[in-house]
C-alpha positions in Angstrom: 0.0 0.0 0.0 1.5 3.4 -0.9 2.0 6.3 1.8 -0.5 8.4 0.0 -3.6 5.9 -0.1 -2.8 4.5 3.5 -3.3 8.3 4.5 -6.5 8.5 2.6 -7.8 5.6 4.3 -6.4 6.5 7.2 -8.5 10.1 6.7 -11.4 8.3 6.3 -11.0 5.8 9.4 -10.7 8.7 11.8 -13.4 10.5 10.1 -15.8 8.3 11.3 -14.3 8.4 14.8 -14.3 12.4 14.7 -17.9 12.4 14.0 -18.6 10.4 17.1 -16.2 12.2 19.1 -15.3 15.8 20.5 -12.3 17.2 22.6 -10.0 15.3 20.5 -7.6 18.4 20.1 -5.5 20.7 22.1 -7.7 23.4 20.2 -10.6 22.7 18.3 -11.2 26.0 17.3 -8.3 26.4 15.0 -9.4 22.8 13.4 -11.2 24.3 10.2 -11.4 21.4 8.3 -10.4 17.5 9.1 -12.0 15.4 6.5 -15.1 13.3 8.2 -17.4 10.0 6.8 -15.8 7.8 4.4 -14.3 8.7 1.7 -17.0 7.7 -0.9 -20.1 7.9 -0.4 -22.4 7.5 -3.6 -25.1 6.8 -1.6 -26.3 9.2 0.5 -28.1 8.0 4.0 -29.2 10.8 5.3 -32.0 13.2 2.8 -33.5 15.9 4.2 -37.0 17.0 4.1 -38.1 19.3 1.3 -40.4 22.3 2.1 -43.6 22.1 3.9 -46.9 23.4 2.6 -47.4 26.7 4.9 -43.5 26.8 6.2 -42.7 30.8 7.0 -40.0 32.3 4.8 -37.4 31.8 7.6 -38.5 28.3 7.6 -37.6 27.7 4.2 -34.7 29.7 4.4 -33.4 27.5 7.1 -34.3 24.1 5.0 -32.7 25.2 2.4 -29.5 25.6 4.2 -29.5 22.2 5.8 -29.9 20.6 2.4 -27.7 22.2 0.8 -25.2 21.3 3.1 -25.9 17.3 2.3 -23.9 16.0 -1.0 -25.6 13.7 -3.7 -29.4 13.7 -3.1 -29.4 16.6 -0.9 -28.5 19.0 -3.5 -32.2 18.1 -5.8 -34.0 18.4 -2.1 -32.8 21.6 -1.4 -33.3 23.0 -5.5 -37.2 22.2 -3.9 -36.7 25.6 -1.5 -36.1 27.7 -4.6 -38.0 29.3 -7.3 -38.0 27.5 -10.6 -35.7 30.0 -12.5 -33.7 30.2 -8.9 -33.2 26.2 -9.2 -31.8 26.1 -12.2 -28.9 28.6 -11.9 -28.2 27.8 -8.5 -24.4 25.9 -8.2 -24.0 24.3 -4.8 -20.1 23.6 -5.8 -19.2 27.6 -5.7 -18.3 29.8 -2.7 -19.1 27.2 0.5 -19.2 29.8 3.5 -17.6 28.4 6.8 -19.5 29.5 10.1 -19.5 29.0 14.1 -23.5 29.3 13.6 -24.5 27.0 10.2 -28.1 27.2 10.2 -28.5 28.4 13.5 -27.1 31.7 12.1 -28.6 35.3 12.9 -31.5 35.6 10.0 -33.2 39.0 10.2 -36.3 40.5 8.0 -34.9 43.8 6.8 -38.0 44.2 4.3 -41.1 42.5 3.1 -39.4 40.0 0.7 -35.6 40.1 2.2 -33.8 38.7 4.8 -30.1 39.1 6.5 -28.4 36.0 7.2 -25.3 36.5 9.5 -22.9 34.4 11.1 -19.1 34.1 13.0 -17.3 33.9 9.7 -14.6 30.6 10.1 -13.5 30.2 6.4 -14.6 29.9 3.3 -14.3 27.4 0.1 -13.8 28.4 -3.2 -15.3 26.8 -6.3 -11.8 24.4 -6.9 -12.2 23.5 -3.2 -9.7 25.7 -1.5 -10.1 26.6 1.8 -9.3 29.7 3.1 -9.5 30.4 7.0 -10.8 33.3 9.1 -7.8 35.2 10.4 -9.9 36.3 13.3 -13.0 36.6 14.2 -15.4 38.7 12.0 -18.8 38.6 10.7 -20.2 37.6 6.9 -23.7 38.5 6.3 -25.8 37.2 3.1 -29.3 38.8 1.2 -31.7 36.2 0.4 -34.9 37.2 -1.4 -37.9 35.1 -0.8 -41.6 35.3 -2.4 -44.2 33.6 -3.0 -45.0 30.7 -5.5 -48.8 29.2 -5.4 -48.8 30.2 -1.8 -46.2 28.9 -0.8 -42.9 30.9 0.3 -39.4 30.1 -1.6 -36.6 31.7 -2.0 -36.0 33.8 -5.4 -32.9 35.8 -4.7 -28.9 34.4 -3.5 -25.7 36.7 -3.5 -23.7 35.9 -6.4 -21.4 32.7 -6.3 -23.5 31.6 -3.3 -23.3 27.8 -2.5 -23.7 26.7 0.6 -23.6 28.1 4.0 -22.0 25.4 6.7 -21.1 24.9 10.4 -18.0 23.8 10.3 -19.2 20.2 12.1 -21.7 20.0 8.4 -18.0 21.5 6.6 -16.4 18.4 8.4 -19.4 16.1 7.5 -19.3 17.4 3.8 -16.0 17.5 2.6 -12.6 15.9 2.6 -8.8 17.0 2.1 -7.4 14.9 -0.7 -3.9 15.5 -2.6 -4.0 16.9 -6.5 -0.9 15.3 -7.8 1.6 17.7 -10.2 5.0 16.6 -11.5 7.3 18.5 -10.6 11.6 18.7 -10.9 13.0 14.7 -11.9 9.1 13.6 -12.0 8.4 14.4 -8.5 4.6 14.2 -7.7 4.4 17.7 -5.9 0.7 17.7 -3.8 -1.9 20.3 -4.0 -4.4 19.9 -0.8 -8.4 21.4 -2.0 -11.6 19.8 -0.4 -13.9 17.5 -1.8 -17.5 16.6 -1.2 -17.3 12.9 -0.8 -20.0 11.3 -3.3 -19.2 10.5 -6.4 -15.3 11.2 -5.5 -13.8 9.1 -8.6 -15.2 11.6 -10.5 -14.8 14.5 -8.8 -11.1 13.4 -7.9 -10.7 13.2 -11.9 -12.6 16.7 -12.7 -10.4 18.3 -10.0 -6.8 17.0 -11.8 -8.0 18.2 -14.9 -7.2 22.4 -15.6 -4.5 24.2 -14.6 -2.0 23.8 -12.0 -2.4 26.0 -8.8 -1.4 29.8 -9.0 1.2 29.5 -5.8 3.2 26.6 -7.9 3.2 27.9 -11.2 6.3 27.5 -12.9 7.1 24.8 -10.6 5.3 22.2 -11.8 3.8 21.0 -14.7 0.6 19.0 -15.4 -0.1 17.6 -19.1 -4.0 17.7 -18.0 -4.1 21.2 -18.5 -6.6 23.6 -19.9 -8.6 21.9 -22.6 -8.5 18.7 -21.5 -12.0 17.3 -20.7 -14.3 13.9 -19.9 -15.3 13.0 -22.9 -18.9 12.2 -20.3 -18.7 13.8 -17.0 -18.4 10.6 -15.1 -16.3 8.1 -14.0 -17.4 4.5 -13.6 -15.8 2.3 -11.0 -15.8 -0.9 -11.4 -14.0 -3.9 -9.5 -11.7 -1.1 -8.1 -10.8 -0.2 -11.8 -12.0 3.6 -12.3 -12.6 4.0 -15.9 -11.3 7.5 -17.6 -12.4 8.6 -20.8 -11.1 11.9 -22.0 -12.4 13.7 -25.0 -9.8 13.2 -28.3 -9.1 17.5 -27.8 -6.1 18.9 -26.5 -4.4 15.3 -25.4 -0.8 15.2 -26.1 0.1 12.6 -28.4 3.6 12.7 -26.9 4.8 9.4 -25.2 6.3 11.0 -22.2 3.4 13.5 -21.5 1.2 10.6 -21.7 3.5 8.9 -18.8 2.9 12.2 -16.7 -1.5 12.2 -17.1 -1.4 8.9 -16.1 1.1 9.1 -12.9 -1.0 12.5 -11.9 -4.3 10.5 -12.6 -3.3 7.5 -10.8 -1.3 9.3 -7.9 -4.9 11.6 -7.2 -7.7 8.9 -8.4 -5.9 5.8 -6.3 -6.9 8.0 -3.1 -10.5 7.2 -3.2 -11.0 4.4 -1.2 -13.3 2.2 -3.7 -10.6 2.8 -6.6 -7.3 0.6 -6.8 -6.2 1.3 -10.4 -7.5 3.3 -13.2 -7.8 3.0 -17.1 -7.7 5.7 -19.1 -9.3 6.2 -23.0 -9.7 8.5 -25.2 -13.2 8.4 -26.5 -13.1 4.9 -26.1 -9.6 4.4 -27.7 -6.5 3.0 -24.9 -3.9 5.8 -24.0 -0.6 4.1 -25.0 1.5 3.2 -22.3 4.0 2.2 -24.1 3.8 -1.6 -23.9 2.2 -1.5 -20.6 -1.4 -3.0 -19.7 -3.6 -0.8 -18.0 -5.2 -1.0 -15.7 -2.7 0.3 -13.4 -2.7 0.5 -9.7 0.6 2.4 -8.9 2.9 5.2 -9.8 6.2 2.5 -9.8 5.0 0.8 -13.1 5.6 4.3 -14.6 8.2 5.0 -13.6 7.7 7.6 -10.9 8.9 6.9 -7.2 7.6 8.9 -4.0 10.0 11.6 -3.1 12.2 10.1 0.1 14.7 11.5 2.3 18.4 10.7 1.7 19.3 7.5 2.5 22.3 6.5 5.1 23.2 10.3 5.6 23.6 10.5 9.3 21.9 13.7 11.5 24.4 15.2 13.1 24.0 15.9 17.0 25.8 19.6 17.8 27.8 18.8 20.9 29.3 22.4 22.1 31.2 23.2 18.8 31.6 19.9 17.6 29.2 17.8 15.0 28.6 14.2 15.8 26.9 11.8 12.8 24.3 9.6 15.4 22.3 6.8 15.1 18.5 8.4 15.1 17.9 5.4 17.0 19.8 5.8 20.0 19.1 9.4 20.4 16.9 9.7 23.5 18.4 6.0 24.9 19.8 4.8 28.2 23.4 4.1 25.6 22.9 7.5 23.9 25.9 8.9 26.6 28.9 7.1 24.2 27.7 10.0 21.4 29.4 12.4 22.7 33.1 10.2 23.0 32.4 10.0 19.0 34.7 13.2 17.1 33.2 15.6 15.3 32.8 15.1 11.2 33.3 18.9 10.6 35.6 21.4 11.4 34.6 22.7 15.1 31.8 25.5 14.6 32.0 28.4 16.8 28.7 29.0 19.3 28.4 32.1 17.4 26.8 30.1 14.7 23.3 29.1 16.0 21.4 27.8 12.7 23.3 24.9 11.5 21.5 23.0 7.7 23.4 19.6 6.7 23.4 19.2 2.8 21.1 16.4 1.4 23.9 13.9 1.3 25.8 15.3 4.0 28.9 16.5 2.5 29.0 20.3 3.6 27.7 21.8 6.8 26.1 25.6 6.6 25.8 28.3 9.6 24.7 31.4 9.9 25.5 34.2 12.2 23.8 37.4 12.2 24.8 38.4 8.4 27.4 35.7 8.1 26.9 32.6 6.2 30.0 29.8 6.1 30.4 26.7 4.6 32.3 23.6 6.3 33.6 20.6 5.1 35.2 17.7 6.8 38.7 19.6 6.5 37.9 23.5 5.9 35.4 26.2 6.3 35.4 29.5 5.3 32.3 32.3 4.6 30.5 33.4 1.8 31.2 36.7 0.1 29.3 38.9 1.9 25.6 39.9 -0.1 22.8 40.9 2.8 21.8 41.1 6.2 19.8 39.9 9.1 19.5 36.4 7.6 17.6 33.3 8.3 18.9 30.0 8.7 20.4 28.3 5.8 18.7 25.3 4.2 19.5 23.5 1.5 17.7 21.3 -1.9 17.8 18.0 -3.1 20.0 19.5 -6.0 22.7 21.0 -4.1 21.5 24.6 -3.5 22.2 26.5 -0.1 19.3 28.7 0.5 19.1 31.7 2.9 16.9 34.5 3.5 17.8 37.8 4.5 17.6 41.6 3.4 18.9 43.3 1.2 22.2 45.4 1.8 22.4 48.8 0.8 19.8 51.6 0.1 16.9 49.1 -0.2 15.9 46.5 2.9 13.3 44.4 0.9 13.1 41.3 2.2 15.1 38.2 -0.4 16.0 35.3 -0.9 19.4 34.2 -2.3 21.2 31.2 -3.0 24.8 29.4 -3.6 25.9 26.3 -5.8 27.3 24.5 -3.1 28.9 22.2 -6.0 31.5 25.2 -6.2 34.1 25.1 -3.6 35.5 27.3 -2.2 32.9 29.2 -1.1 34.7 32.4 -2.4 34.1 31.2 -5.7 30.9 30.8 -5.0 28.8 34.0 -4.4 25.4 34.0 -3.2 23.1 35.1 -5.9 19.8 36.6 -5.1 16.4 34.9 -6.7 13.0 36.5 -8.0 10.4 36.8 -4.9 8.8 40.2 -5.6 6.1 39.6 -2.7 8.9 39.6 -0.3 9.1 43.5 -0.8 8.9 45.3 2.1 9.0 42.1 4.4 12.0 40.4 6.6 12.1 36.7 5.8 12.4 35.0 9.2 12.6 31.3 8.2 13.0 28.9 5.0 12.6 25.3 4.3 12.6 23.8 0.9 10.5 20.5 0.6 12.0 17.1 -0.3 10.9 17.2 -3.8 12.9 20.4 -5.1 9.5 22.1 -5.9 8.7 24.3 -2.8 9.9 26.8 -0.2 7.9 27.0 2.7 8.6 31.1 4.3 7.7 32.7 7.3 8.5 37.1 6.8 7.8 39.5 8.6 6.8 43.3 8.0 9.7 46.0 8.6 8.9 46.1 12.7 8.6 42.4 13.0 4.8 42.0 12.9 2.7 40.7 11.0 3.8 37.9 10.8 3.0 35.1 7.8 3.0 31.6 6.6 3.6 31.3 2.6 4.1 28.0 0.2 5.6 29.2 -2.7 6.9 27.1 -5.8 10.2 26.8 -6.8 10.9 28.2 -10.3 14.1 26.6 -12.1 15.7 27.2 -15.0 16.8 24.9 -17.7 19.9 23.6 -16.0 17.6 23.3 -12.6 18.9 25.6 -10.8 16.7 27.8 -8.6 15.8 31.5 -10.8 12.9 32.4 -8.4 9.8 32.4 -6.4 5.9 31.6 -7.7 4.4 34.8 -7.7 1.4 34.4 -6.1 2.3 32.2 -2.6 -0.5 30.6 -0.6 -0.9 31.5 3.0 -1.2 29.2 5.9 -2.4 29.6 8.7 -3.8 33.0 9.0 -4.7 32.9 12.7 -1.3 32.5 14.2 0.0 36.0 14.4 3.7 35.1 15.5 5.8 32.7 13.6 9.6 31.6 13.9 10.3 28.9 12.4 10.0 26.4 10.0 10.0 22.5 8.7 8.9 19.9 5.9 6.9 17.3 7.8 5.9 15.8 4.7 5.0 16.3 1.2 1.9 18.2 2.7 2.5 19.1 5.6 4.9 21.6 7.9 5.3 22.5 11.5 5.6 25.6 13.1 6.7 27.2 16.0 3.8 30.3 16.8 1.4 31.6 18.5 -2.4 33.5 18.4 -0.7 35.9 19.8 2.6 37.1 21.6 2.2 34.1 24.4 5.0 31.6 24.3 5.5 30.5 21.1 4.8 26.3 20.8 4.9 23.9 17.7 1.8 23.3 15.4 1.3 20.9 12.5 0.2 22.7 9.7 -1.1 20.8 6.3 -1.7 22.2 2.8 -5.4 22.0 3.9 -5.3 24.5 6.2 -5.3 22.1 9.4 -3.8 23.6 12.4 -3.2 21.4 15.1 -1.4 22.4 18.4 1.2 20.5 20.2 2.3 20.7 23.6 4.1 24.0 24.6 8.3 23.8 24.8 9.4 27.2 26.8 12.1 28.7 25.3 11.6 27.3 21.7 13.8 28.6 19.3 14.0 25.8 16.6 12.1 23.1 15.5 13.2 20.5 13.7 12.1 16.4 12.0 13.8 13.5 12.0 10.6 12.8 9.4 7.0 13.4 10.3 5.2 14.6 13.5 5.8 11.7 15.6 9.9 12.6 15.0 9.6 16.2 15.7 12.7 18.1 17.7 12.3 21.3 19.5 15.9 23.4 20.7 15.9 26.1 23.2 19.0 28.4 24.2 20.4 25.1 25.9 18.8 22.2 25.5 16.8 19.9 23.1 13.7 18.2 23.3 12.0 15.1 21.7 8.4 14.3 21.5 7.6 11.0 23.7 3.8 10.9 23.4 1.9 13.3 24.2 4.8 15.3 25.9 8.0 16.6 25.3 11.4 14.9 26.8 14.6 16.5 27.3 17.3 14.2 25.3 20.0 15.1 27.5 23.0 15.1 25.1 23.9 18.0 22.8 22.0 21.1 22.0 20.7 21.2 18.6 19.8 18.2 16.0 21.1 18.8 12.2 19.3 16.9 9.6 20.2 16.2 6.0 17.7 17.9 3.5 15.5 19.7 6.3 
């Protein structure tokens, strides 16, 4: 079973639980949208009642809402609340409005035929299923025109884009997280997180790969199931866990290897439903080559693609005063963990001065940074790089052997940037620091950077000029030819909206990143932070400066002024030898 369909089923497993159960998080308030029922449901259970013959307009108002908020044969229940003409425009898949309330929202008569339906705005989701939180607590209002129709009341008038109006337990009960699969640098399958109402999800998991690839990774990744391309009938039949594609003949490529990529992307996104275990894909009836291969296929491997992975038998290296020791992640936190420290260092020593330490991918160069100085160290030499800006973050490196550091700019201008070195070039005097496109970092102070496994993102926390406002942005990597970095996606996504402090950084996962922040200036303490928008608090470490992975949540690091932490559990435990962790590629 690959990683991405056991967390699909694992999504759906504790969606059921979650629907049964409350107080399941340090902070359910700042939990906007985990994915609840199973994952495909083409039969609905539950249909609510239509209209009744005498119901008041806030009756039907407030019917309307409910069904609208059920997937399947809720949506023709609640058409029943409007007029005729009303009915047939009306798109329950546009603008989904998050709110404390749902149904039980504030409605108000402001004339004979109108009514003012306010709520506790949460988030909202947009017609591709993007959901975009609150970042505080405001109110949404919404004019719905009623009137009457052989007696009865109905409604005749919704704000434009309207959709459906939801408490975030009906959000939860509606829709699900599931990954949109891109390809990104050396055929990595780069993850785009939208929400999904879960019947008919074959086909909606198909409809949603099809179009353009998000704004915040453009020029990162490319998908050959672009603009144009269609189902030939909107539908896709599931059969014996075989989900059955049939494109129309228009705008597919006829090229060998772009036909490789639509079926990795399809199989990658489709695979995730829980009912589908391969796919076969046609074109108006005709088999896509494959190139000697038999569809149907099940997995990503028979094309040719492979999950994007950490480095393998690179070492972490445990900071012991100014020393770097490579350790066994298995006997960090262990009654023999005491003989690390007789081990000698792999680096040249590294002054304390230097307090944010990045290991290249395959360990064979050390990076620090202190205040505006950033060095590079190999196992018999260091020295720094030419100088280029100021105030900068914490070095971090790619899969393809680019050092990466945030900073601002020197001189006349203190834009916030982002440059980078070839750490292929040594010495480091030959190899300058040259700065990349990130226009949206004008004006800001980068505060933290970490590049994902696959090549094809940064992950930034900036500031403004006086240190506040504070944000969380996913931006694509853009390359050039040769793959090296040239700049930033233009148009970043922002995470996490309510946490108004942020310092720091890390890749969890393809999807996901932790943080450490806070709602406000309170101590700071880690979250876990998806593409989806999912915000979930861990226990508070006082002090925190750094947070760090050994790979996923359950692995997670935390370093304060003079010591260094390791989840056990539900809590945090003090490891109790050396004061920071440095891990390869993170």
């Amino acid at each position: 079973m690959t990683a991405r369909r056991a967390r699909a089923l694992l999504g759906a497993l504790l969606a059921l639980l979650l629907s049964g159960c409350v107080g399941l998080h340090a902070d359910p308030r700042i939990q906007p949208g985990l994915g609840v029922g199973p994952a495909d449901r083409d039969e609905v259970g539950f249909i609510p009642p239509g209209p009744q013959d005498g119901s008041s307009p806030e009756a039907v108002i407030r019917g309307f809402l409910r069904a609208a908020g059920v997937s399947g044969q809720g949506v023709a229940v609640a058409r029943t609340y409007l007029t005729q003409s009303l009915a047939a425009s009306w798109n329950p898949e546009d603008r989904a409005v998050v709110t404390e309330e749902g149904i039980e929202a504030f409605l108000d008569q402001v004339a004979t035929d109108t009514y003012s339906l306010s709520g506790t705005l949460t988030g909202t989701v947009d017609a591709q299923g993007r959901y975009e939180p609150a970042a505080s607590a405001t109110r949404t209002t919404a004019r719905i025109n009623v009137t009457q129709v052989a007696g009865q009341w109905r409604i005749s008038g919704l704000p434009d884009g309207f959709g459906r109006w939801l408490s975030k337990a009906a959000f939860r009960q509606l829709m699900t997280p599931y990954d949109f699969y891109y390809v990104g640098p050396d055929d990595a399958l780069v993850p785009d997180v939208r929400y999904v109402a879960t019947d008919k999800l074959a086909t909606r998991l198909t409809r949603g790969e099809l179009g353009p690839a998000p704004a915040y990774l453009g020029g990162a990744v490319r998908t050959d199931l672009g603009p144009g391309v269609r189902l030939s009938v909107d539908a896709v039949p599931v059969e014996g866990g075989v989900a059955a594609i049939d494109l129309a003949a228009a705008h597919v490529s006829a090229d060998p290897a772009a036909r490789r990529r639509m079926w990795a992307q399809l199989v990658a996104t489709v695979t995730q439903a829980p009912n589908v275990s391969s796919i076969a894909i046609t074109v108006e009836g005709a088999g896509l080559d494959l190139g000697g291969l038999n569809p149907p296929v099940s997995g990503i491997d028979a094309l040719g693609f492979q999950e994007t992975a950490a480095p393998v038998g690179v070492l972490p290296l445990l900071r012991l005063g100014r020393g770097l020791v490579p350790t066994d992640p298995g006997r960090i936190g262990q009654p023999d963990q005491g003989g690390i420290a007789e081990q000698p260092s792999a680096y040249p020593r590294i002054e304390r001065t230097f307090t944010e330490l990045a290991l290249a991918f395959m360990g064979e160069e050390v990076a620090a940074v202190a205040e505006g100085e950033l060095a590079r160290f190999r196992a018999s030499a260091g020295a720094s790089v030419p100088n280029f800006g100021s105030n900068l973050t914490g070095p971090a490196y790619d899969r393809k052997g680019f050092l990466w550091v945030g900073g601002r700019m020197s001189g006349g201008r203190h834009d916030g940037a982002v440059w980078v070195v070839d750490s292929g070039i040594w010495p480091p005097a030959n190899a300058p620091a040259r700065r990349i496109t990130a226009s949206w970092l004008a004006g800001r102070r980068p505060v933290s950077i970490a590049i994902a496994l696959d090549g094809a993102r940064a992950a930034v926390i900036s500031t403004d000029d006086k240190g506040r406002d504070a944000r969380l942005d996913i931006a694509g990597i853009v390359r050039d030819d040769l793959g090296a970095p040239a700049g930033l996606a233009e148009s970043p996504l922002r995470l996490a909206p309510m946490l108004s402090t942020l310092r720091d950084v890390v890749w969890l996962s393809e999807s996901d990143v932790a943080v450490l922040g806070g709602e406000t200036k309170q101590a700071l303490r880690p979250y876990v932070v998806t593409l989806g928008q999912q915000v979930t608090p861990l226990p508070e470490v006082k002090g925190a400066e750094r947070i760090v992975t050994l790979g996923g949540e359950r692995r997670l690091f935390v370093r304060t002024a003079d010591e260094l932490y390791m989840r056990a559990g539900g809590r945090w435990a003090e490891v109790g030898v050396g004061d920071d962790l440095v891990v390869p590629g993170r």
